[in-house]
C-alpha positions in Angstrom: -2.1 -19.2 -14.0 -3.2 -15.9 -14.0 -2.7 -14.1 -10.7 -5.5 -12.7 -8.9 -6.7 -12.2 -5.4 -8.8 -14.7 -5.5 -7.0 -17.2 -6.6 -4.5 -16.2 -4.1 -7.4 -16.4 -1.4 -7.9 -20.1 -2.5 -4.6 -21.1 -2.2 -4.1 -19.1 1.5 -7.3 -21.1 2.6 -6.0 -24.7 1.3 -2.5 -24.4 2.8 -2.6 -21.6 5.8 -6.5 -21.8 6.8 -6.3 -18.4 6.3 -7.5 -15.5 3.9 -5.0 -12.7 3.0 -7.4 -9.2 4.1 -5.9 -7.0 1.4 -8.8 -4.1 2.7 -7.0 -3.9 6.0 -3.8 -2.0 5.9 -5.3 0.8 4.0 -8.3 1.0 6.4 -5.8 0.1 9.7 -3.5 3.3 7.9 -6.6 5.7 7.4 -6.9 5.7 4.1 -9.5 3.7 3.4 -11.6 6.4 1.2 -8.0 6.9 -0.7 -4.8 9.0 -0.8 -7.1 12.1 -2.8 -8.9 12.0 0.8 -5.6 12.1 3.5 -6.0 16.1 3.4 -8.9 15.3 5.1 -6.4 14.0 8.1 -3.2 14.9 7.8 -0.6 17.3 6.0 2.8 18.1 5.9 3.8 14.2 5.2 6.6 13.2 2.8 6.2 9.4 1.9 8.8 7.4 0.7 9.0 4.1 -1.1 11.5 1.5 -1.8 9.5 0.5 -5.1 11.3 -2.9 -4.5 9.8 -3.4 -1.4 5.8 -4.7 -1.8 4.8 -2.2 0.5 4.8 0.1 -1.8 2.2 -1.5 -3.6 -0.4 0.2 -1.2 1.4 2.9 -0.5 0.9 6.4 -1.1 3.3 7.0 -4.8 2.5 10.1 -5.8 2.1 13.7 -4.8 -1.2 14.3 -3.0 -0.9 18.3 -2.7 2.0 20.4 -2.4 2.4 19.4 1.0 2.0 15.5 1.1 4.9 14.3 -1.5 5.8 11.4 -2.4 9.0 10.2 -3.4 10.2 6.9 -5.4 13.0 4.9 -5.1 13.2 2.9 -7.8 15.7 0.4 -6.3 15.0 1.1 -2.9 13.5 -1.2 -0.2 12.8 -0.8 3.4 16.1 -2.6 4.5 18.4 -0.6 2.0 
């Protein structure tokens, strides 16, 4: 089966009564109209990802500006 979020909202619903919100950390982190808009908030950040971990799926994984960076750990997560 192919993955998507629906399908994974299906299956959430059948066995947890639940629906994964995959809208709220980015909205719940401020960056709901995207990481080309944090400027707009914020600067001087340096973000870093474990790119094992899947929170760095909705992270911030590249360079913004000069001044909110981004580094990648390719084999990193957050408890290494």
């Amino acid at each position: 089966q192919t993955w998507s979020v629906d399908a994974l909202s299906a299956g959430c619903r059948r066995e947890f009564h639940a629906a994964p919100r995959p809208a709220w950390m980015p909205r719940s982190m401020g960056m709901a109209r995207g990481a080309a808009h944090l400027a707009d908030a914020t600067s001087h950040v340096i973000f870093t990802n474990g790119l094992l971990d899947p929170w760095s799926a909705q992270s911030v994984t590249q360079n913004v500006s000069s001044t909110l960076v981004a580094i990648n750990i390719p084999d990193g997560s957050h408890h290494s």
